[in-house]
C-alpha positions as CSV (number, residue, x, y, z in Angstrom):
1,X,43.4,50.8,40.5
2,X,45.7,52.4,37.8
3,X,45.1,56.3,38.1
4,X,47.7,56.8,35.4
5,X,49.8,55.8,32.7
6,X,52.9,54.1,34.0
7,X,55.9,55.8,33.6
8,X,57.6,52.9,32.1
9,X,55.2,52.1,29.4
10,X,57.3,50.1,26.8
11,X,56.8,50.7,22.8
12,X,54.8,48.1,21.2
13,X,54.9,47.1,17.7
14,X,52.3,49.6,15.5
15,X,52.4,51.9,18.6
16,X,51.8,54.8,16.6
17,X,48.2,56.2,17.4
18,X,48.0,57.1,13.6
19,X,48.0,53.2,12.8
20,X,44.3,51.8,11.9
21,X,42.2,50.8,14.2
22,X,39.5,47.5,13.9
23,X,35.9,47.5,14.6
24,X,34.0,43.8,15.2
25,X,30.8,44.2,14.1
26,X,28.7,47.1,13.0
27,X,25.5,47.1,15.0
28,X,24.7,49.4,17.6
29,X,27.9,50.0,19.6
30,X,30.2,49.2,16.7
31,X,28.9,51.6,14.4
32,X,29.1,54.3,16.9
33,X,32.7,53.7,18.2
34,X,33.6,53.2,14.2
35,X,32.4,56.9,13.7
36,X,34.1,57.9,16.7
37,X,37.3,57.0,16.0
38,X,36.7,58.2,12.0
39,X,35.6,61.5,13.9
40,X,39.0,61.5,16.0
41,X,41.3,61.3,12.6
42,X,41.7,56.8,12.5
43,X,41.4,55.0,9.6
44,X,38.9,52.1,10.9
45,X,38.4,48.8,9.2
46,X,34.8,47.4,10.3
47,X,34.2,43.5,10.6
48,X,30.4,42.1,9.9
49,X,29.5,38.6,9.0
50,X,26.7,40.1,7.3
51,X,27.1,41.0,3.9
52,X,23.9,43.1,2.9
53,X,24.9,45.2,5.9
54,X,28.3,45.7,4.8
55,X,26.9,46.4,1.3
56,X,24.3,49.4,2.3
57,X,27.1,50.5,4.8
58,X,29.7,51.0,2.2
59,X,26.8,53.2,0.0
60,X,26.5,55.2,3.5
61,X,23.2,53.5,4.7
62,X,23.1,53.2,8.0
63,X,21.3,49.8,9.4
64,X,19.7,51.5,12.1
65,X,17.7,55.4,13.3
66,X,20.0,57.0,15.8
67,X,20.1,61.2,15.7
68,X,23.1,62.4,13.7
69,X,23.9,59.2,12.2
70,X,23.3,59.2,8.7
71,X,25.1,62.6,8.2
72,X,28.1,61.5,9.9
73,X,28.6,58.1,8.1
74,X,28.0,60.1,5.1
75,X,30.9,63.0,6.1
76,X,33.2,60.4,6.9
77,X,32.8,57.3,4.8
78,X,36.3,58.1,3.4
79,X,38.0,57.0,6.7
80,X,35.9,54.0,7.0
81,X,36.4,50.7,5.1
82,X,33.7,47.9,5.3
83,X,34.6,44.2,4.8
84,X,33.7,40.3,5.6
85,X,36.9,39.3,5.3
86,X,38.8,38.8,9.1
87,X,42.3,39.1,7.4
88,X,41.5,42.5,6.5
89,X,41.4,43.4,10.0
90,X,43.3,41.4,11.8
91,X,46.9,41.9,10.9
92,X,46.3,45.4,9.5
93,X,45.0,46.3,12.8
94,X,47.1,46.2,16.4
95,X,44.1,47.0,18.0
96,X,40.6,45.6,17.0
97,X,37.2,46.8,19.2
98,X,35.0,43.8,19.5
99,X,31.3,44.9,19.6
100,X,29.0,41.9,18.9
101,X,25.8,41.5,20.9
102,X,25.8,39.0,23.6
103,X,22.5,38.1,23.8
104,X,20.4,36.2,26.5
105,X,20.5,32.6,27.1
106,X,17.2,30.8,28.0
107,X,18.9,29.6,31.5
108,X,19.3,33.8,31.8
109,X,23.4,33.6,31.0
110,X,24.9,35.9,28.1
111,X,25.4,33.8,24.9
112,X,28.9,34.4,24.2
113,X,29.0,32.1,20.8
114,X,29.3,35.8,18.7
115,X,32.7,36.4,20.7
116,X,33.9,32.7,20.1
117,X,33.3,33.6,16.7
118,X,35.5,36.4,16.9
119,X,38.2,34.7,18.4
120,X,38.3,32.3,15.9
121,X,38.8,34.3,13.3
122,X,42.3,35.5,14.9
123,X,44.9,33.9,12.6
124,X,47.0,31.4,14.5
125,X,50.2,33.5,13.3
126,X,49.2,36.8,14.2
127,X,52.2,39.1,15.3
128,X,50.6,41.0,17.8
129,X,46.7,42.2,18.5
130,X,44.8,44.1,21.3
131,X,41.7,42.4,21.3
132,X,39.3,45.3,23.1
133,X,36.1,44.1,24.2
134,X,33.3,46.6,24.4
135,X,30.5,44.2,24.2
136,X,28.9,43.8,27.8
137,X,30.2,40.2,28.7
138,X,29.9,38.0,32.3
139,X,32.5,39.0,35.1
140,X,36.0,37.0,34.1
141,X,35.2,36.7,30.3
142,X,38.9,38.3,30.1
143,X,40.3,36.0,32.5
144,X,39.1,32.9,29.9
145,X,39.3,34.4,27.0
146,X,43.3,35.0,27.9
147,X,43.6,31.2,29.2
148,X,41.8,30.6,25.3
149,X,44.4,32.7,23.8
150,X,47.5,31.1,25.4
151,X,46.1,27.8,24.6
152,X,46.5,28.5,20.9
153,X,49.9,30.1,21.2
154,X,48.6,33.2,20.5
155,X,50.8,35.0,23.7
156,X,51.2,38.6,21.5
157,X,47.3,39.0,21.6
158,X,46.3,40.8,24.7
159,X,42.7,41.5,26.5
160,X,41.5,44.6,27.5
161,X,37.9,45.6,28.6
162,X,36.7,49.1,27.5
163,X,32.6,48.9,28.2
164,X,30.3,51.1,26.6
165,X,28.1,53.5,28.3
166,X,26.1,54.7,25.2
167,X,22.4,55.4,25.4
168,X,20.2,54.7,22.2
169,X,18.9,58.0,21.2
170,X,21.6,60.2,22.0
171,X,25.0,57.6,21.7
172,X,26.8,60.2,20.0
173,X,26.5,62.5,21.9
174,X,27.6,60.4,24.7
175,X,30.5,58.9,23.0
176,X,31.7,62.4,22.3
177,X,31.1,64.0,26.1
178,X,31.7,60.6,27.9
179,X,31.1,61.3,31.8
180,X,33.9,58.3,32.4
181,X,36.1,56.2,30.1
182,X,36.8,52.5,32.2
183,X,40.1,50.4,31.0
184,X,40.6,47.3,32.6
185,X,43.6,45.4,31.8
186,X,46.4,43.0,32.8
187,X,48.7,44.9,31.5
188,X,49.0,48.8,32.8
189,X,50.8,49.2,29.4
190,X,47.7,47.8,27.1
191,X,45.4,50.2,29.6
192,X,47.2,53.4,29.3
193,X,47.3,52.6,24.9
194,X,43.6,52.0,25.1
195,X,42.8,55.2,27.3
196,X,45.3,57.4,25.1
197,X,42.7,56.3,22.1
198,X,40.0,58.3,23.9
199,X,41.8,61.0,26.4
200,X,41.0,63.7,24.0
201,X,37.6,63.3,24.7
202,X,37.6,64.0,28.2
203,X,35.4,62.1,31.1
204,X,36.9,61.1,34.2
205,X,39.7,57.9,33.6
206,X,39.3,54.8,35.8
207,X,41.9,52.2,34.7
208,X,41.4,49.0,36.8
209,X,42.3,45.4,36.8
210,X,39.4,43.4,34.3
211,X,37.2,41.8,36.4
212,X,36.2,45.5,37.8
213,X,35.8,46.5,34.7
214,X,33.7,44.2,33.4
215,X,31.5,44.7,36.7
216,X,31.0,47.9,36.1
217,X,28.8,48.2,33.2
218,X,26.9,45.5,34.9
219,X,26.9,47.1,38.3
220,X,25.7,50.9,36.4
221,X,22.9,49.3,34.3
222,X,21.6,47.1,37.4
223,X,21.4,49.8,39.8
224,X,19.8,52.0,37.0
225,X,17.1,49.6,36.3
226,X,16.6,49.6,40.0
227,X,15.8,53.1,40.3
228,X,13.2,52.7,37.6
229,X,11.2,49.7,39.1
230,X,11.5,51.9,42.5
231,X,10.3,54.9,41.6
232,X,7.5,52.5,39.8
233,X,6.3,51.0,42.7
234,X,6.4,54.5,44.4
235,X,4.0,55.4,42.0
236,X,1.6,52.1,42.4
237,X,1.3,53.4,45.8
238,X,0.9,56.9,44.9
239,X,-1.8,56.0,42.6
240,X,-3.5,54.0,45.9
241,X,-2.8,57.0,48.9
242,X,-3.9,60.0,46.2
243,X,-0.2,61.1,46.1
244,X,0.9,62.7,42.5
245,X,4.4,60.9,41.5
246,X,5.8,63.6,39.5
247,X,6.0,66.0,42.9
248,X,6.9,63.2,45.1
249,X,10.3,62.1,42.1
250,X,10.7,66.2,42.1
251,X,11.4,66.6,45.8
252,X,13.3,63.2,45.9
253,X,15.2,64.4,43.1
254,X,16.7,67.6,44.8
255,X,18.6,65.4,47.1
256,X,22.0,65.7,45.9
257,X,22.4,62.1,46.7
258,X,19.6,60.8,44.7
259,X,19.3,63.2,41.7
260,X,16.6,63.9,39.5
261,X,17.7,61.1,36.2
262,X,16.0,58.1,36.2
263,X,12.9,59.0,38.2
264,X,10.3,59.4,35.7
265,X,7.6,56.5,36.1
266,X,5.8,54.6,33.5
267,X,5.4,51.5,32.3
268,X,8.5,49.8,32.5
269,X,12.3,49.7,31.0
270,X,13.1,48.0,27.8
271,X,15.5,47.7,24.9
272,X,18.8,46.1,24.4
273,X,21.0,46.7,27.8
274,X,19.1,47.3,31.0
275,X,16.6,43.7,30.8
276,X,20.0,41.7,29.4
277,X,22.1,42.9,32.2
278,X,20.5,42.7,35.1
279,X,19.5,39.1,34.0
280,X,22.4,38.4,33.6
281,X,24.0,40.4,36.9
282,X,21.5,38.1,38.5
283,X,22.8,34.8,37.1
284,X,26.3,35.8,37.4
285,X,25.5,35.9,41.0
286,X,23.6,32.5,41.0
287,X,26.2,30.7,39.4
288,X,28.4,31.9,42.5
289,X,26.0,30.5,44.8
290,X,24.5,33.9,45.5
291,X,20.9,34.7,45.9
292,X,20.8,38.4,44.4
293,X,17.1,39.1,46.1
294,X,17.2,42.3,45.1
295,X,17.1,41.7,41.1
296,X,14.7,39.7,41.4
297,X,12.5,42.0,42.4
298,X,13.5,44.7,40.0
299,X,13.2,41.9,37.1
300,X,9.6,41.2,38.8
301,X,7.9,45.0,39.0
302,X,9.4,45.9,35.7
303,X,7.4,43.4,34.5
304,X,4.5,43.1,35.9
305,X,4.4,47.3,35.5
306,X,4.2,46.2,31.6
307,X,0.9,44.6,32.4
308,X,-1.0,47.4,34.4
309,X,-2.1,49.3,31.5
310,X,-4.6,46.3,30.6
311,X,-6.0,46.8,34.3
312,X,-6.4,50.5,33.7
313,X,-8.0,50.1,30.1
314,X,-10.5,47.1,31.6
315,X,-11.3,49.4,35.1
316,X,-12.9,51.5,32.6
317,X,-14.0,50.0,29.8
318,X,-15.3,46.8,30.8
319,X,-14.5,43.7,28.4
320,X,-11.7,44.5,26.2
321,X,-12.9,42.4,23.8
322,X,-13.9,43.9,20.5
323,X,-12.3,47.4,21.8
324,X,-10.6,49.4,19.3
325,X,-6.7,49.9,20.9
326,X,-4.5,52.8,19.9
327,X,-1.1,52.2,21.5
328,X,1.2,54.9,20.3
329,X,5.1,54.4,20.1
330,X,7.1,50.8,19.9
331,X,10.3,51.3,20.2
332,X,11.5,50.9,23.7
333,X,12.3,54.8,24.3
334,X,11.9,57.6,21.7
335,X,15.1,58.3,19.0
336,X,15.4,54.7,17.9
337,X,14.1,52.4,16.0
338,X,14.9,49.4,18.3
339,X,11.9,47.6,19.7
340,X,14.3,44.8,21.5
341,X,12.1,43.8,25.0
342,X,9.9,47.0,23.9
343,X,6.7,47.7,26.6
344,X,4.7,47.8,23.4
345,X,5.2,44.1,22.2
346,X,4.0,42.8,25.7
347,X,1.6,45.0,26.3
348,X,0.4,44.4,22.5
349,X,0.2,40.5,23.4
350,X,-2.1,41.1,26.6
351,X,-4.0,42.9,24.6
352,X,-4.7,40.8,21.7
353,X,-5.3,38.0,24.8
354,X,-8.3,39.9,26.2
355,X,-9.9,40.2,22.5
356,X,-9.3,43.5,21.8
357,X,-8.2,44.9,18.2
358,X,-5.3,46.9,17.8
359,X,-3.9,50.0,15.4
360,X,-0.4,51.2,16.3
361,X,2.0,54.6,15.2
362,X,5.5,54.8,15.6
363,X,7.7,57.6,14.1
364,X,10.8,54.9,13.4
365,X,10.1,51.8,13.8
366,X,10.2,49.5,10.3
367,X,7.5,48.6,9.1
368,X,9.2,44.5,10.3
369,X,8.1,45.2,13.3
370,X,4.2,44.6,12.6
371,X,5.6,40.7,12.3
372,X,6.7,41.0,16.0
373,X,2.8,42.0,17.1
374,X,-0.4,40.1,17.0
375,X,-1.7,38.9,13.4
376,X,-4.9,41.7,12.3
377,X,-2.7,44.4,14.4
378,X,-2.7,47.5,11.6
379,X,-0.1,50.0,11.5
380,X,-1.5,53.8,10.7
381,X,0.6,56.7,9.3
382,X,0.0,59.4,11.5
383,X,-0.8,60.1,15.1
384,X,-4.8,61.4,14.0
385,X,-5.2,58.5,11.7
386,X,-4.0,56.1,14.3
387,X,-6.3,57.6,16.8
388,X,-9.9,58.0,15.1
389,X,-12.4,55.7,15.8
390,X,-10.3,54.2,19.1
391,X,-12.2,53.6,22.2
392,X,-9.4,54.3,23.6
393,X,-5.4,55.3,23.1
394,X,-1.6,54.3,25.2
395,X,1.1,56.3,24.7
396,X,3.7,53.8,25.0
397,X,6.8,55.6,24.1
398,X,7.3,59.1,24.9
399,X,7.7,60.4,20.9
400,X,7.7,64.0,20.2
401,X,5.1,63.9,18.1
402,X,2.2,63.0,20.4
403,X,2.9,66.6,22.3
404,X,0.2,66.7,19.4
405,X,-2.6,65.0,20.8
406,X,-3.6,68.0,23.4
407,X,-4.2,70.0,20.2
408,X,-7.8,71.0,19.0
409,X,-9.9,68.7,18.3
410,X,-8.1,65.9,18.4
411,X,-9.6,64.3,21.5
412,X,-13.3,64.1,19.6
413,X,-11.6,61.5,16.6
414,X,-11.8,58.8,19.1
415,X,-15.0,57.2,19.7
416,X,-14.5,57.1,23.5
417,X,-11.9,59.9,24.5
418,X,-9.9,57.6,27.1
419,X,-6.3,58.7,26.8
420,X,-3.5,56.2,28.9
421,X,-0.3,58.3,29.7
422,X,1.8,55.4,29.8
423,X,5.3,57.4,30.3
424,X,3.6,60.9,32.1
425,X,4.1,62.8,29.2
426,X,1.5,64.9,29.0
427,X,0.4,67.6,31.3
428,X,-2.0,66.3,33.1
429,X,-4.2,69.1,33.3
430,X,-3.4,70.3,29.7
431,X,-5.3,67.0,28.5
432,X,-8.1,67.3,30.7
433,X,-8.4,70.6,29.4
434,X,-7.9,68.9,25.4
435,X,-11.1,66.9,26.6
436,X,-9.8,63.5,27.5
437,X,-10.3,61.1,30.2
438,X,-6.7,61.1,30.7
439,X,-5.3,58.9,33.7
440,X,-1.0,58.5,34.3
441,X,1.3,56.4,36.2
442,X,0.5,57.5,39.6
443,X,-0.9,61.0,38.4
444,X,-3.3,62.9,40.2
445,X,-5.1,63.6,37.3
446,X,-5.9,67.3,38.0
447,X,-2.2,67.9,38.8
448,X,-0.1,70.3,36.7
449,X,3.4,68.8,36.4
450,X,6.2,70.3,38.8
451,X,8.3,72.8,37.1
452,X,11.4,71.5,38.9
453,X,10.9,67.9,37.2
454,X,13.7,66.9,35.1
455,X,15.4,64.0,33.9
456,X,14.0,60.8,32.5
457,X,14.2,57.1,32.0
């Protein structure tokens, strides 16, 4: 472990902090550490293969909802120059982030073809690059990508791993107040530049050798997601002994060593980081010849938690086919628009599979998403529209907005009052009181919530 910058770092060619700084792709992550660096003084040129992106992105338009984006790209568009063209990163550039999705492969591995790409777009007589890989890649992707590097004569490009720890919803936030900035590199030199970039943020510094590094996002979002599906199953049982989950996560939450975050059950994790990396955490392992027994159950509760609504719903209303389903909230967690491995598209599916006819509500969502769920679902404007009429409703994400539905009168639009609290949201008492047959994730359904309860999934 490097704890600090060595004290004979050398000078490198374009050394200078003030020299600008590349972004590889403009999804997610990229757009976010673009801004960041705009926000820190840089001049950033951002990479995208796509050129309608780059297009709306150069007009400020931001291609996804995330809180605080738009005005930012907006206040700081002037340090931030959108192209297709590699050369006008690459060689401008000593240092170019590369932040294209890895997505999964079928056999469960992460599809690195996006970071060939970006490899290949290094020109062959490049003077000298730190290539910074903030996409969440398999254990030793450094070690080959070097190897790859040499093998082209490209020896003045170096590696360093800088994972992302960003949480959809509030990512700039946390790229502002990071809790821990990780640098792995060869090359205590390249690790202490790449650190430097950041240090006036603050967080706690871990420089390390890159296989760590690329671990550790791995390692964080596995054990995460395992925390999730426990405190799940904890509430299967509670819902079975007559225990009320909330209390139980509250008092296992005051123990220092477990902490209150990521103890709120529902009905499963989603999105674009926690189902792709401990997938791939678990291949990683079974391409070593190790059986990781533990994912495997994680990857198994989460999804079979997915599928317990349609057991509640059926307990209690018979034959779901024919019944009028309000599932409110499709992305996977409320303050984006991303619906990537989102509860409500598999939860939608079972549905439509049992007969049943759906109307769904989502503050931010695009209105592409309705080509994701079954053909006749209907998509309603508001939280009352979507609800009159329903025999019964799911609150799938945990959106603001349906605080609403414990307000007067709202319980008597549906035909058959039946409310599913699919993330504990609401109070349990409060909508008994709002006149609904309201039944949580391991509630006890005349239990007020604990006042201690804090932190979520």
């Amino acid at each position: 472990m490097i704890n600090e910058a060595p004290q004979n770092h050398r000078p490198r060619a374009n050394d200078s902090l003030n020299a600008p700084i590349g972004v590889v792709g403009t999804g997610y992550v990229g757009l976010v550490t673009a801004l960041a660096l705009a926000e820190l003084g840089h001049t950033v040129h951002c990479l995208d293969i796509d050129a309608a992106k780059v297009g709306r992105l150069r007009n400020g338009i931001p291609p996804f909802v995330e809180n605080g984006l738009e005005g930012m790209l907006a206040r700081l568009l002037g340090r931030l120059h959108f192209t297709t063209e590699p050369t006008e990163v690459f060689g401008p550039c000593p240092v170019a982030f590369v932040t294209v999705d890895t997505p999964p492969l079928p056999s469960g591995d992460a599809d690195l073809s996006r970071v060939e790409a970006v490899l290949d777009s290094i020109p062959n007589d490049i003077a000298e690059l730190i290539l910074v890989m903030k996409s969440t890649v398999p254990v030793n992707t450094g070690a080959r990508i070097g190897r790859q590097l040499r093998s082209r004569g490209l020896n003045d490009v170096r590696y360093v791993s800088n994972p992302e720890f960003l949480r959809e919803g509030s990512a700039l936030e946390d790229v502002f107040h990071p809790d821990r900035v990780v640098v792995g590199a060869d090359d205590p030199a390249d690790a202490a530049r790449i650190a430097a970039l950041w240090a006036t943020l603050g967080g706690e510094l871990l420089m390390c050798e890159l296989a760590s590094a690329e671990m550790i996002k791995l390692a964080s979002n596995a054990f995460l997601a395992t925390k999730i599906s426990f405190v799940n199953e904890i509430a299967n049982v509670c819902d079975i002994v007559g225990a009320d989950v909330a209390t139980v996560a509250a008092g296992m939450g005051l123990d220092r060593r477990i902490g209150p975050a990521f103890l709120s059950a529902g009905i499963g994790y989603g999105g674009s980081c926690f189902p792709k990396d401990v997938s791939a955490l678990k291949q990683l392992a079974g391409n070593a010849g190790y059986h990781f027994q533990l994912l495997t159950g994680v990857i198994e509760v989460n999804e079979l938690q997915k599928r317990r609504v349609v057991t509640m719903l059926s307990s209690r209303l018979g034959s779901l086919n024919d019944c009028r389903i309000a599932l409110l909230g499709l992305s996977f967690k409320p303050g984006t628009d991303d619906v990537r491995e989102a509860s409500s598209l598999v939860l939608a599916q079972r549905l439509a599979a049992e007969g049943a006819r759906l109307v769904v509500h989502d503050p931010a969502a695009s209105q592409n998403v309705i080509e994701q769920l079954p053909r006749g679902t209907r998509r309603a404007s508001s939280v009352r529209n979507t609800i009159t009429g329903v025999d019964a409703a799911v609150i799938v994400t945990e959106w603001p907005e349906y605080a609403d539905l414990v307000g007067p009168g709202m319980s008597s639009l549906m035909r058959n009052p039946l409310l599913i609290d699919g993330r504990n949201m609401l109070d349990p008492a409060d909508a008994a009181d709002a006149g609904y047959e309201w039944v949580g994730i391991g509630r006890v359904a005349a239990a007020r919530t604990p006042a201690k309860m804090s932190g979520a999934a």
